[in-house]
N, C-alpha and C positions, 0 to 999 in steps of 0.2 A: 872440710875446708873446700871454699870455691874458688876455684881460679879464672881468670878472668882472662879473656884473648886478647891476646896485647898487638896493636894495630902498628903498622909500620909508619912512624911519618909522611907524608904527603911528598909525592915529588915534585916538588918546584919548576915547573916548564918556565923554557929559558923564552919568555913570550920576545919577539925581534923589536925592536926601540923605533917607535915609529916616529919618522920622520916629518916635518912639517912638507908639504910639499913645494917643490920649487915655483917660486915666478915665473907663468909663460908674459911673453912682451910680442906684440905684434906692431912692425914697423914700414911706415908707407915710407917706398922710396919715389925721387924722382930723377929720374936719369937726364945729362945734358942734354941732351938731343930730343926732350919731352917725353919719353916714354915713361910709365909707371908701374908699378910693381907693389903690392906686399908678402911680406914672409913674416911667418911665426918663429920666436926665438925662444926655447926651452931650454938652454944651457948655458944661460946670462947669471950673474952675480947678484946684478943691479941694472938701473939704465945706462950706465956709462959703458958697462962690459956688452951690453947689449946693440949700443950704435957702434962699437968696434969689431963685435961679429959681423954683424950684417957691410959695412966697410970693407974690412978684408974682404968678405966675398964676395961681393958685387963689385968694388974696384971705383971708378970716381963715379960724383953721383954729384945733383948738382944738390936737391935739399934729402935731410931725413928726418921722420915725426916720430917718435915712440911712444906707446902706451903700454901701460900695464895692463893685461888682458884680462876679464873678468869672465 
């Protein structure tokens, strides 16, 4: 009688759930007084949450353009 080595199941690695990556938005500002500026936004939703970041921290402005950064 041969017996045979009985193999332990495989263990399943709990592989991390990869994430799509988020939206960067990069957004020309223009300040009243003519000065200009851009800043990159990495912790936007969409565009809309992304001209409210850049808003609150810069404070008045006179325009703002956003793109989705590629």
């Amino acid at each position: 009688m041969t017996t045979q080595a009985q193999r332990k199941p495989a263990k399943q690695r709990n592989m991390p759930v990869s994430r799509a990556p988020r939206p960067e938005y990069v957004a020309a500002i223009r300040y009243p007084d003519g000065r200009r500026d851009l800043f990159h936004i990495r912790n936007a939703d969409n565009l809309a949450d992304a001209r409210e970041l850049v808003i609150s921290e810069v404070g008045e402005v006179r325009s703002v353009m956003i793109a989705l950064r590629h």
